[in-house]
C-alpha positions as CSV (number, residue, x, y, z in Angstrom):
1,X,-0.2,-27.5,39.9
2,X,-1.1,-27.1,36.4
3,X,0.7,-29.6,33.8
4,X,1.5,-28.9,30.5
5,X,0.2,-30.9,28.0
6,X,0.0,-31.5,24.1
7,X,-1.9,-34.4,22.0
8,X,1.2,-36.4,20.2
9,X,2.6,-39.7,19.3
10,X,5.4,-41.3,20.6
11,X,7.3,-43.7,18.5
12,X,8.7,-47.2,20.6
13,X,12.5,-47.0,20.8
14,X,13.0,-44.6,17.7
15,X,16.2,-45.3,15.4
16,X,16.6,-41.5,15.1
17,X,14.4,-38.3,14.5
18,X,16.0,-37.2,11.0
19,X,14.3,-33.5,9.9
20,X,14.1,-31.9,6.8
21,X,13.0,-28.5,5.8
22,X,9.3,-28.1,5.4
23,X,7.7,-25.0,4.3
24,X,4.1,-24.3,4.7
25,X,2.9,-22.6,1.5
26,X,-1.2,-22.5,2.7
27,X,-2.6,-22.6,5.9
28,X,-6.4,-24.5,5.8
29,X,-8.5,-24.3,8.6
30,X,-11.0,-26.6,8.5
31,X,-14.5,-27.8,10.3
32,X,-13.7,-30.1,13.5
33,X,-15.2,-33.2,12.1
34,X,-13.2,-33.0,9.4
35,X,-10.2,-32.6,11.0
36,X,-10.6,-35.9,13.0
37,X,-11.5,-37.8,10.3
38,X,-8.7,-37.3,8.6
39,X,-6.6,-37.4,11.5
40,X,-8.3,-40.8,12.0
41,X,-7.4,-41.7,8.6
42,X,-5.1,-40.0,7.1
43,X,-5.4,-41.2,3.7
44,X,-8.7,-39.8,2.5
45,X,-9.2,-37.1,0.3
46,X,-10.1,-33.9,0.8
47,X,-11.3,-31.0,-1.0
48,X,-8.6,-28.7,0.9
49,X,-6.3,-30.8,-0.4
50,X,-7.3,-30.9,-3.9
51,X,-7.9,-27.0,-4.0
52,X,-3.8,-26.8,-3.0
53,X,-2.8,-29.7,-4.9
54,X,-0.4,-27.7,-6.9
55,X,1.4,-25.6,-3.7
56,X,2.7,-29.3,-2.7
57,X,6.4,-30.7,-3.7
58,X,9.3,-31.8,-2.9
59,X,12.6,-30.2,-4.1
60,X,16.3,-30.5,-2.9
61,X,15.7,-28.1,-0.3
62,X,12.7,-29.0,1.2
63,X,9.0,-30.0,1.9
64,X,6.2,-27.5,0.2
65,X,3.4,-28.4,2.3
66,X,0.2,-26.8,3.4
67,X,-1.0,-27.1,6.8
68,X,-4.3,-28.8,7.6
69,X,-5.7,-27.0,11.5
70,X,-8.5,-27.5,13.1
71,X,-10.4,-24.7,13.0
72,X,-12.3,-25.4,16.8
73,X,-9.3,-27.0,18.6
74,X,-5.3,-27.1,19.0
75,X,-3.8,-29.3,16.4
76,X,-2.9,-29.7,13.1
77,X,-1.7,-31.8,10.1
78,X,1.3,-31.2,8.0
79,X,0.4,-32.6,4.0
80,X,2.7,-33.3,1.1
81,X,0.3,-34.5,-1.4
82,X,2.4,-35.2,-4.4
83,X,-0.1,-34.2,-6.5
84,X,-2.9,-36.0,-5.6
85,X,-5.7,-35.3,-3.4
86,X,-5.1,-37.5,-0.6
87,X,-2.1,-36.7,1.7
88,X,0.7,-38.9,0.9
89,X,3.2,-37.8,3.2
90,X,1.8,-36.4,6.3
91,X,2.8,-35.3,10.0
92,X,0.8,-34.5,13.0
93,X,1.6,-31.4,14.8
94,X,0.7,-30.8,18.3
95,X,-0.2,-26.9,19.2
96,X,-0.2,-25.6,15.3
97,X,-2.7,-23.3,16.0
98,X,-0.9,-21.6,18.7
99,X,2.3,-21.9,16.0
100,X,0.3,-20.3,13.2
101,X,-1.1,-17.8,15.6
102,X,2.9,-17.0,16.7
103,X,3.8,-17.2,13.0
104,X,1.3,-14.4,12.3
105,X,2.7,-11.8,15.3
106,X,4.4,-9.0,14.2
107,X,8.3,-8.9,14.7
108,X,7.5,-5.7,17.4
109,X,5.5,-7.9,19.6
110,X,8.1,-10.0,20.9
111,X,9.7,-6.5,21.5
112,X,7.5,-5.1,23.6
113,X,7.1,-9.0,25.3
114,X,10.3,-9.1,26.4
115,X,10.4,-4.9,27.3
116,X,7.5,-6.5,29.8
117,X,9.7,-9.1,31.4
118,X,13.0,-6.7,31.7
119,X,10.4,-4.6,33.6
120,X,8.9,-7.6,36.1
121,X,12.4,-8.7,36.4
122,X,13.8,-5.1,37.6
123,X,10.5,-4.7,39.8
124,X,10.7,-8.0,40.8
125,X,14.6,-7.3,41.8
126,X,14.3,-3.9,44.0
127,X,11.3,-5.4,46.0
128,X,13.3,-7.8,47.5
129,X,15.4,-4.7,48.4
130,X,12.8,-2.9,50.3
131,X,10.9,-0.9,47.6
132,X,7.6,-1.5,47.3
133,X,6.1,1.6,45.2
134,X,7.1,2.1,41.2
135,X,6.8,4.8,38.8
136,X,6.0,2.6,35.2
137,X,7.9,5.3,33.2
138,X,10.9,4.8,35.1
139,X,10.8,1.4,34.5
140,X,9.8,1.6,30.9
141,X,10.4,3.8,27.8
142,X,6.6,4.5,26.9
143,X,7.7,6.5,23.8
144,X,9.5,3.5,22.3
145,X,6.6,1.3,23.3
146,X,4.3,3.4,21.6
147,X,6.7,3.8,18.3
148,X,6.7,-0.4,19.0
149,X,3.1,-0.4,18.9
150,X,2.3,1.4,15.8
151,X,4.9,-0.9,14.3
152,X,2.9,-3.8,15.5
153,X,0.1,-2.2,13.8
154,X,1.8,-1.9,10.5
155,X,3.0,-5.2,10.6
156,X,0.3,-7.2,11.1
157,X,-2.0,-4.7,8.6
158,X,0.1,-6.0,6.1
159,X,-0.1,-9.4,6.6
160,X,-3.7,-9.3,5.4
161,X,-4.9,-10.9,3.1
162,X,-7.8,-7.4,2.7
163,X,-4.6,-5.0,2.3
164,X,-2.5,-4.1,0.2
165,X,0.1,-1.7,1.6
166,X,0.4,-0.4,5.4
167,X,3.3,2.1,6.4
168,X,4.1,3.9,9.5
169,X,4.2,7.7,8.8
170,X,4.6,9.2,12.1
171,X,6.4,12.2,11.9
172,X,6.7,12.8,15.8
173,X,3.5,15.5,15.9
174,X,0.4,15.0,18.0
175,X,-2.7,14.5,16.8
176,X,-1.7,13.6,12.7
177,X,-2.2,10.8,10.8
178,X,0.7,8.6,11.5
179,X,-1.0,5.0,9.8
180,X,-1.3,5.5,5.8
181,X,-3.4,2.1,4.7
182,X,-4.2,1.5,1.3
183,X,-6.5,-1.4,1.0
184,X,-7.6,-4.2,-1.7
185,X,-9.8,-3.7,-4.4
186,X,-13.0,-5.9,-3.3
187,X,-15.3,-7.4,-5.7
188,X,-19.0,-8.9,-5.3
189,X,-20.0,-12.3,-5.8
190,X,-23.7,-12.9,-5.9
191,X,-25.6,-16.1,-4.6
192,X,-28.8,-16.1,-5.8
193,X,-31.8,-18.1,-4.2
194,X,-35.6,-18.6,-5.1
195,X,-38.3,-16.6,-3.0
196,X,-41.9,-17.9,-1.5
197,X,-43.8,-15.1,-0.9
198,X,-47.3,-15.3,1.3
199,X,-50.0,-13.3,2.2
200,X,-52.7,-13.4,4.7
201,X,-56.2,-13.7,4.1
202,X,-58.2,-11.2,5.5
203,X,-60.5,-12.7,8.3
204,X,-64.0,-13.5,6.3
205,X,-67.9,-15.2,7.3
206,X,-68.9,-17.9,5.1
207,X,-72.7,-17.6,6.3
208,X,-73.6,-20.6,4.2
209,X,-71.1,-22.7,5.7
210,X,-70.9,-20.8,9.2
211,X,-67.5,-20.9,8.9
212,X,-64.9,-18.4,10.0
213,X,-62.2,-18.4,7.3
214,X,-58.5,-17.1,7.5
215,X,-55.0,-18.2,6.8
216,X,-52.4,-17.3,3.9
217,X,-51.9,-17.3,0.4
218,X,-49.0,-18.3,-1.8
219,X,-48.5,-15.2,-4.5
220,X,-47.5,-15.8,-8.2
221,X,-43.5,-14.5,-9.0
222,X,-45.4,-11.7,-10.9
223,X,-47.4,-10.4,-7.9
224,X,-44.2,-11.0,-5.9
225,X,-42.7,-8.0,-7.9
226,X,-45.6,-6.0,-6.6
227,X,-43.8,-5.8,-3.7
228,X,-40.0,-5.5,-4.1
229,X,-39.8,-1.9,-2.5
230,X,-41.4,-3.2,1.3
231,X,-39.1,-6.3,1.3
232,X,-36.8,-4.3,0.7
233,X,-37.3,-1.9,3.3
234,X,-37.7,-4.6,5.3
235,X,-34.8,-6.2,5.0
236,X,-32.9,-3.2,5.4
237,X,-34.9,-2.4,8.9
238,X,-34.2,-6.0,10.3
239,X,-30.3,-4.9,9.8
240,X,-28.4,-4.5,12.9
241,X,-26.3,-1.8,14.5
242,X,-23.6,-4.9,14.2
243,X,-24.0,-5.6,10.4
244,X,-23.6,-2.0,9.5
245,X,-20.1,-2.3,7.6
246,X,-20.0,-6.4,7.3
247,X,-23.6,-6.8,6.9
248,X,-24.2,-11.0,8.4
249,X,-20.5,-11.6,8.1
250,X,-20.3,-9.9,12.0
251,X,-21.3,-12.5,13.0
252,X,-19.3,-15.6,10.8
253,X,-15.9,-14.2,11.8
254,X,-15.4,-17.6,13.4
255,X,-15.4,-19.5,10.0
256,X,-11.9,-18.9,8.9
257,X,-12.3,-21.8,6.2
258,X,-13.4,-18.2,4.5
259,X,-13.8,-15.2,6.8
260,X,-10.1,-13.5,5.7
261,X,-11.3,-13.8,1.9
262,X,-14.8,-12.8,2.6
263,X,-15.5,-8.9,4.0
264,X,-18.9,-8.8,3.5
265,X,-22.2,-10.6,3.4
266,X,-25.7,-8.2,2.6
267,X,-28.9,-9.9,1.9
268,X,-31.4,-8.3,-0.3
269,X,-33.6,-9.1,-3.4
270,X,-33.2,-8.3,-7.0
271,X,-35.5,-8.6,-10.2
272,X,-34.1,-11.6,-12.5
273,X,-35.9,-11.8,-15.2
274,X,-39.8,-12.1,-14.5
275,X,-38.7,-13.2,-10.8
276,X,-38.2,-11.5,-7.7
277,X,-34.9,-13.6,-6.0
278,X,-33.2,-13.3,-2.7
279,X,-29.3,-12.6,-3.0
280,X,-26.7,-12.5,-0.9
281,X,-23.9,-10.5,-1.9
282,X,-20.5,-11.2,-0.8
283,X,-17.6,-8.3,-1.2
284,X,-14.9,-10.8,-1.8
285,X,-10.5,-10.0,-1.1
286,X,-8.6,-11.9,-3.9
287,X,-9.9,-15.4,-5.6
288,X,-11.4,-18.0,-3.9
289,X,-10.0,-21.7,-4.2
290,X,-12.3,-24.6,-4.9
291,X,-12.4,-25.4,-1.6
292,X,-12.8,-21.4,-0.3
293,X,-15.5,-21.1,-2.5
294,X,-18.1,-24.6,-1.4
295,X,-17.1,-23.8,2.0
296,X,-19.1,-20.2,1.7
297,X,-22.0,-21.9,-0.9
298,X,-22.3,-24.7,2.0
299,X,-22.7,-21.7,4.8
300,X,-24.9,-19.0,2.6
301,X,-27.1,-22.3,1.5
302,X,-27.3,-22.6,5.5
303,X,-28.4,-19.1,5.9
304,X,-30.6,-19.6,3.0
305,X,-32.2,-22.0,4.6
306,X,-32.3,-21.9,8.5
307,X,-29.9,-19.2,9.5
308,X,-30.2,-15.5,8.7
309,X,-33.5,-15.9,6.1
310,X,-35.6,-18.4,8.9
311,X,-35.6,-15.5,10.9
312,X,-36.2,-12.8,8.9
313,X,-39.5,-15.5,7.9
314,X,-40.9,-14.7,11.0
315,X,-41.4,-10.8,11.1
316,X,-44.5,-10.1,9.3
317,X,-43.9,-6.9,6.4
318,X,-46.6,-4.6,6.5
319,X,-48.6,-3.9,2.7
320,X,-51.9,-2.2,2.1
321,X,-53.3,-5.3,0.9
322,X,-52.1,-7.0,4.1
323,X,-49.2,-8.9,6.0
324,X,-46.4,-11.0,3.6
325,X,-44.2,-13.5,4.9
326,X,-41.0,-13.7,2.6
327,X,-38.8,-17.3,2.3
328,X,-36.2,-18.4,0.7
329,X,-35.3,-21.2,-0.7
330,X,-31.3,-23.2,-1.2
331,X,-28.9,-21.3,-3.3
332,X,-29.0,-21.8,-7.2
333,X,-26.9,-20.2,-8.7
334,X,-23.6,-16.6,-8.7
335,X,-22.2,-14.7,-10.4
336,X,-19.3,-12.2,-10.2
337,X,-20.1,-8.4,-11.0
């Protein structure tokens, strides 16, 4: 038999277990490693912390805390930081994933959960008196689960941090719009990173040296401008069927240090100056905090360097004065447009 089980810490023969009110103003997920470290020690600072120093207090009434999860496992920590960038008052909490993930279901979810049970109760009920066939309409009301459903919808539309107002406009007619969504304004961030741009040689004969000569060439910044339409075009053929509407960010949804601030990632390159520069332009919900914002640099400056742009290194872009290889270099620089 399965046990359950959760990661805690028992206190020996306790003098009480006095509560008060705390109220989580930010939830922070953050990278594994991190996590334990600080659960190791709980007095180190962190930029998390230090990007939500001024969410944390203490009032009459309660705890304002932020809660610190770890973004790959189960658990979390509970920070009062008093205005520093340390947490000095802290709490472990067992399962705080699975708590943020309950406190972020819609109201019409529990609905329809315990419409479920009432049904495997009843079904459950009238085998044991013989019947062994059931009509799920019967048991059911499938029009009040569907209303429950677009509810659901609704609900958790608007809990986004992408949207700004969801309604349910169902009017009771087939085949109409009954979801009216109206979303946030996005804006783009640019990240900006330096390009080296080679070409090969084409094969030659040295007949005084009987050598056979080939290889590549590095190209000056201006020449690099040469070719701004094929890399281009290049980069927009080495796109994806999945990074059609999110661009590279189909495939970061797992980072959510960011991914509910960030919509979109696109590579491309733009003309600064005399320079041709790789960009990666983020469509961005909202402000970033400190800690939002080095958390994306860190992971673009990843796919600057061996992610996204090491593979795009190694697919040769045709020119007519011969194969270029395009790399890129770590970030340098944004900007907001």
């Amino acid at each position: 038999m399965n046990k359950f089980y959760m990661n805690g810490k028992l206190i020996h023969k306790a003098s009480d277990h006095k509560t008060k009110r705390c109220e989580v103003e930010k939830w922070v997920f953050l990278p594994h490693s991190d996590f334990e470290r600080l659960k190791a020690n709980p007095y180190q600072e962190h930029e998390a912390i230090t990007a939500a120093r001024d969410l944390m207090y203490e009032d009459k009434e309660a705890y304002h805390c932020i809660m610190l999860l770890d973004e790959y496992g189960e658990d979390g920590l509970l920070i009062e930081a008093e205005g520093f960038d340390y947490p000095r008052l802290s709490m472990f909490v067992p399962d705080a994933v699975n708590i943020y993930k309950r406190y972020m279901t819609a109201e019409s979810d529990y609905t329809i959960h315990d419409m479920i049970i009432a049904s495997v109760e009843r079904i459950a009920e009238l085998s044991h008196k013989g019947q062994t066939d059931f009509i799920s309409d019967n048991m059911i009301d499938m029009d009040e689960i569907e209303s429950l459903v677009k509810n659901a919808i609704v609900q958790q539309l608007a809990m986004r941090n992408d949207i700004e107002t969801a309604e349910n406009i169902d009017i009771g007619i087939g085949y109409q719009p009954d979801i009216r969504v109206k979303p946030k304004e996005l804006t783009a961030l640019k990240f900006y990173c330096p390009l080296k741009v080679q070409r090969e040689i084409n094969p030659s004969f040295d007949e005084n040296e009987d050598e056979f000569f080939e290889g590549t060439e590095e190209l000056s910044d201006f020449e690099v401008l040469e070719y701004e339409s094929e890399i281009s075009g290049a980069i927009e053929a080495y796109q994806s069927d999945e990074e059609e509407n999110r661009g590279i960010m189909a495939y970061l949804g797992d980072r959510k240090r960011f991914a509910d601030k960030v919509y979109s990632i696109f590579p491309s390159v733009e003309k600064v100056g005399d320079r041709l520069m790789g960009v990666f332009t983020c469509q961005i919900c909202g402000e970033l905090d400190s800690y939002e914002y080095d958390e994306l640099l860190q992971e673009l400056r990843g796919q600057a360097s061996d992610g996204w742009a090491e593979s795009f290194e190694q697919h040769e872009i045709h020119t007519s004065e011969g194969d270029i290889y395009v790399r890129s270099y770590a970030l340098v620089s944004s900007r907001r447009t």
